[in-house]
C-alpha positions as CSV (number, residue, x, y, z in Angstrom):
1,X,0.0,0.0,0.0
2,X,2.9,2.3,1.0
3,X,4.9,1.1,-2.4
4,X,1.7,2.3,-4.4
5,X,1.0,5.6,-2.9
6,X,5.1,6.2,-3.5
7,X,5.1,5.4,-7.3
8,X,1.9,7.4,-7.8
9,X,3.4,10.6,-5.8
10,X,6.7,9.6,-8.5
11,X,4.3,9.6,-11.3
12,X,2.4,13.0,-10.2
13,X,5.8,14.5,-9.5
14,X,7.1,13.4,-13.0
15,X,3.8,15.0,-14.7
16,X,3.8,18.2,-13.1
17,X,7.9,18.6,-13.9
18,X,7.3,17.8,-17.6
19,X,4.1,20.1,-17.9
20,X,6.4,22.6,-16.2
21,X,9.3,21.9,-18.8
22,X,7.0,22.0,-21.5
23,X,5.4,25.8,-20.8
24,X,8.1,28.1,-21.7
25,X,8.5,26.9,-25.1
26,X,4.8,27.3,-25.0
27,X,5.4,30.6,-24.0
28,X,8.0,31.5,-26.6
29,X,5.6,30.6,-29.1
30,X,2.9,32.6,-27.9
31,X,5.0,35.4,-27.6
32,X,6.1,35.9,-31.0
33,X,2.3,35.5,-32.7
34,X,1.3,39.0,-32.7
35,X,-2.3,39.3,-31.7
36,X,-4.5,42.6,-33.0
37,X,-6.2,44.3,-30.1
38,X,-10.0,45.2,-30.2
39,X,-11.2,48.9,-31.6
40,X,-14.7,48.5,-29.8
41,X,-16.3,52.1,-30.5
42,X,-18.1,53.9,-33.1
43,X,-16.8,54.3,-36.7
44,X,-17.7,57.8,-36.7
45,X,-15.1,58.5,-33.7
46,X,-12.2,56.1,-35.4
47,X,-12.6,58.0,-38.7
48,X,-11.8,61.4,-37.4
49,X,-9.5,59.6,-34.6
50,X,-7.9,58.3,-38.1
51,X,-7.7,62.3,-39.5
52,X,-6.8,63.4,-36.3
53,X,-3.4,61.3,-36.7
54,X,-2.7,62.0,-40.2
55,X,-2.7,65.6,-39.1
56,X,-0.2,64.8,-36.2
57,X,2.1,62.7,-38.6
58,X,1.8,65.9,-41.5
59,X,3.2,67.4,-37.5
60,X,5.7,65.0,-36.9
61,X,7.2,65.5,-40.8
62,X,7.6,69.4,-40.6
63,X,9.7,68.4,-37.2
64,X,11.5,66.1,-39.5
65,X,12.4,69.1,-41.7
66,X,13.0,71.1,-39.6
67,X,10.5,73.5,-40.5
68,X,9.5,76.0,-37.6
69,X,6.4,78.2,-40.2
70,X,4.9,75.0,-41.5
71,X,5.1,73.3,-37.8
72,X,3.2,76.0,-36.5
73,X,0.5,75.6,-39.3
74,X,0.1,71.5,-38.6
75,X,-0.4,72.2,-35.0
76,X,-3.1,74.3,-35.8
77,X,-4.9,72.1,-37.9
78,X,-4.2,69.0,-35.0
79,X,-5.6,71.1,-32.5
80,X,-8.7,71.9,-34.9
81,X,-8.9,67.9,-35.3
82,X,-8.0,67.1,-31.9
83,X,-11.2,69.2,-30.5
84,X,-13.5,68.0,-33.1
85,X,-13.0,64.6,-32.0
86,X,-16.5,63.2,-31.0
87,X,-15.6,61.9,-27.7
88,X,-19.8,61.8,-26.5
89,X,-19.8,58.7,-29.2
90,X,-17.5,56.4,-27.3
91,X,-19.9,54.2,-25.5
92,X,-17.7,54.1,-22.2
93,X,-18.7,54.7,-18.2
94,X,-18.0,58.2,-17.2
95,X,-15.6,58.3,-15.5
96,X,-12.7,56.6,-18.5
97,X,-14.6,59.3,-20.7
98,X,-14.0,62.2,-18.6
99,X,-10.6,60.7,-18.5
100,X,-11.2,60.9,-22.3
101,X,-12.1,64.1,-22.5
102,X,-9.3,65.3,-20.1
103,X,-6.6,64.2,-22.7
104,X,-8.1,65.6,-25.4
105,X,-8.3,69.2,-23.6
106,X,-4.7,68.6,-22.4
107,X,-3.3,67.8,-26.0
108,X,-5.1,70.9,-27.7
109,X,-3.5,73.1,-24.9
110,X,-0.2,71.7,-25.7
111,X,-1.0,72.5,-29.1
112,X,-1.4,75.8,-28.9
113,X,1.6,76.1,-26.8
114,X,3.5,74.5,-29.7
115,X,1.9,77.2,-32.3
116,X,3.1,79.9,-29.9
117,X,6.6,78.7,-29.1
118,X,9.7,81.1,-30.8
119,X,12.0,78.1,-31.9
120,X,12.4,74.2,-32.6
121,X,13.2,72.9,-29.4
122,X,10.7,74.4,-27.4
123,X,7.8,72.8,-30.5
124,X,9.8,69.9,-30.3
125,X,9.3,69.7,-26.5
126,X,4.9,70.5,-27.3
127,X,5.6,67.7,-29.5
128,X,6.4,65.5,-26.9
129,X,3.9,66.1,-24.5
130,X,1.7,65.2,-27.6
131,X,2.7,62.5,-28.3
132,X,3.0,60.8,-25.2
133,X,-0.9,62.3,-24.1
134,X,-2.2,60.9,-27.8
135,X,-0.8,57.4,-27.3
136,X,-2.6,57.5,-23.7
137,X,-5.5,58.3,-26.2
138,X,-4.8,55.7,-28.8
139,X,-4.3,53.4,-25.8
140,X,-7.8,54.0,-24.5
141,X,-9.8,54.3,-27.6
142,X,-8.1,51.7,-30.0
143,X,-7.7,53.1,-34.0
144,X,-9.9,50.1,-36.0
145,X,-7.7,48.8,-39.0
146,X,-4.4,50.6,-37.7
147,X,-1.4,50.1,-36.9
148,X,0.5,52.6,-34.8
149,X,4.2,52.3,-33.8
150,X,5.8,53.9,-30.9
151,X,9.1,55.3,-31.2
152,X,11.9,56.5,-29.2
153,X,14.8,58.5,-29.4
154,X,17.2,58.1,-26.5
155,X,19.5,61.2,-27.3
156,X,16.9,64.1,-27.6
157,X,16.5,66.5,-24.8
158,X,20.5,66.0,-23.4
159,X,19.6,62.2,-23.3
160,X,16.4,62.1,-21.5
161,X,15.1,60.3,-24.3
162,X,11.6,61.6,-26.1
163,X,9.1,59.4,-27.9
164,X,6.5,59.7,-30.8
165,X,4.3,58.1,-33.0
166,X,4.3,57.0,-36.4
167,X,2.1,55.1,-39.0
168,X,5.6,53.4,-40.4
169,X,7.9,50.8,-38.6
170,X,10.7,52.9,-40.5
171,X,12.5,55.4,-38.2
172,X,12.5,59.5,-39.2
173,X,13.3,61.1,-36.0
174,X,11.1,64.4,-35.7
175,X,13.3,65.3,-32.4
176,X,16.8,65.6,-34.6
177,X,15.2,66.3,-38.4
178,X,18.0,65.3,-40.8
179,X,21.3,65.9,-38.0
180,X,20.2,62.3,-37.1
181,X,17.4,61.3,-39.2
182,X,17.0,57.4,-38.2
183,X,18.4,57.7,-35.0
184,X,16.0,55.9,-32.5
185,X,13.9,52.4,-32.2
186,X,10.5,51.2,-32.3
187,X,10.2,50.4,-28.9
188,X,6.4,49.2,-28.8
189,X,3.4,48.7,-31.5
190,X,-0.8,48.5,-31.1
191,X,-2.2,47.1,-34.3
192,X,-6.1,47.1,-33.9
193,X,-8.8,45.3,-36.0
């Protein structure tokens, strides 16, 4: 009886080990299939959330050139997108949309604190704050049928590092424009369906 109850505790032990053994190449394989994450909300919203960050990437390309006139221009026109955006659609409790409708308010301030700045490294500093407050939005919302890549540059502002968006795995650094054009990384993606 003793004898039985040892070779079943041997057998149990020798189950567990190989189901253990046998999970992290599970694992690994899960981790490189790249799942799409769910865009729950209206169509309406996603198709000006999809204008909306064509007008910030038209942004992020005058930083690219360097261009101070036509930067001021795009941050006009993302601010005029950004407070359009028809946040009363999103079918969320109140308290994520007030959330919501706290970034929104935040990243058109910004905005016009970009337009007003005198030269590049203060628009590219707006730009930041952007950036980081639209992918909080893009985070919260989803973009349906999108793919949006977050980048990073760990050399802009005396190397505290600055990150932004782009609709392209390819890296043109709007912190640097053409001194250091593909300096930087994709350091994380959300590709919605």
């Amino acid at each position: 009886m003793m004898n039985s109850n040892y070779v079943l505790a041997a057998v149990a032990s020798l189950l567990l080990c190989s189901c253990h053994q046998a999970a992290p190449k599970e694992e690994a394989q899960q981790s490189s299939v790249v799942t799409a994450l769910q865009a729950p909300y209206s169509e309406i919203f996603y198709d000006s959330l999809q204008v909306t960050m064509q007008a910030y990437y038209h942004l992020s390309a005058t930083l690219v050139e360097s261009d101070s006139l036509q930067a001021n221009a795009a941050a006009v026109v993302l601010q005029a997108h950004v407070d359009s955006l028809p946040v009363q659609l999103l079918q969320m409790d109140s308290s994520h949309l007030a959330n919501i409708a706290g970034i929104t308010g935040s990243i058109s301030a910004e905005l016009k604190g970009l337009a007003g700045e005198a030269g590049l490294e203060g628009k590219r500093a707006s730009f930041q704050m952007v950036s980081d407050m639209l992918f909080d939005l893009v985070k919260n919302t989803g973009l349906k049928g999108h793919t949006i890549y977050h980048q990073y540059c760990p050399m802009a502002f005396d190397d505290k590092g600055a990150y932004w968006l782009s609709d392209k795995s390819d890296i043109q650094n709007p912190y640097y424009g053409h001194k250091m054009l593909n300096c930087g990384e994709t350091r994380d993606s959300l590709i919605y369906k």
